[in-house]
C-alpha positions in Angstrom: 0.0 0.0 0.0 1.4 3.2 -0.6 1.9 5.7 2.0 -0.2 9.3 1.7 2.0 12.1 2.2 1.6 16.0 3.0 4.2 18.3 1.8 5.3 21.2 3.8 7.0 24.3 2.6 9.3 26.4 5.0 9.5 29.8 3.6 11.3 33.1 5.1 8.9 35.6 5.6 11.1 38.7 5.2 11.9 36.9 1.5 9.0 35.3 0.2 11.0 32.5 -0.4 10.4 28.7 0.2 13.9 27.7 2.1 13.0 24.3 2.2 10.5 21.4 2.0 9.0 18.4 4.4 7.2 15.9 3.1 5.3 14.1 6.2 3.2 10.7 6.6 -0.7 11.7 7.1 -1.8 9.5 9.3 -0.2 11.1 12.2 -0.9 12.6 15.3 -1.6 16.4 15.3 1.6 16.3 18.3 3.8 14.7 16.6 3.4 16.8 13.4 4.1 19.7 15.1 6.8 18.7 17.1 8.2 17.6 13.3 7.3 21.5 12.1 8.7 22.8 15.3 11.8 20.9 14.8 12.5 21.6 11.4 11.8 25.0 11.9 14.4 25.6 14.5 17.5 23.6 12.3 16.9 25.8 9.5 16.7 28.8 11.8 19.8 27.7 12.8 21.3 26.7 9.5 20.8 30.0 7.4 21.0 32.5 10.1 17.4 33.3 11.1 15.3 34.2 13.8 13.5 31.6 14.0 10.0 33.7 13.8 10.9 34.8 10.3 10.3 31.4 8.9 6.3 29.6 8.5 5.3 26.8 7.1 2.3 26.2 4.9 1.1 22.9 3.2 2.6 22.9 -0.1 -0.2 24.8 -3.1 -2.0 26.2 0.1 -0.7 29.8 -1.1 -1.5 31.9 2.4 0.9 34.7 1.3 
């Protein structure tokens, strides 16, 4: 069976531009996806220099700009 998938984008809010992307299993819990979010969020606050605030998520074609 194949696995369903959502597919996060990380993007810099000063920018406009996606930074990165997560894709992430569906089936689980709204916790643990965020802790996932949270997580990522931090290393790539971390890795490019960024408070970490400047940087959302949004599920990928979910355009909330």
């Amino acid at each position: 069976m194949e696995q369903q998938l959502n597919h996060y984008e990380f993007i810099n809010s000063q920018t406009g531009n996606v930074i990165c992307h997560l894709s992430v299993q569906t089936d689980i819990t709204d916790r643990e996806l965020s802790k996932k979010l949270q997580k990522r969020r931090a290393e790539l606050a971390s890795s490019n220099k960024l408070y970490v605030e400047l940087i959302y998520w949004q599920l990928e074609g979910h355009v909330i700009r």
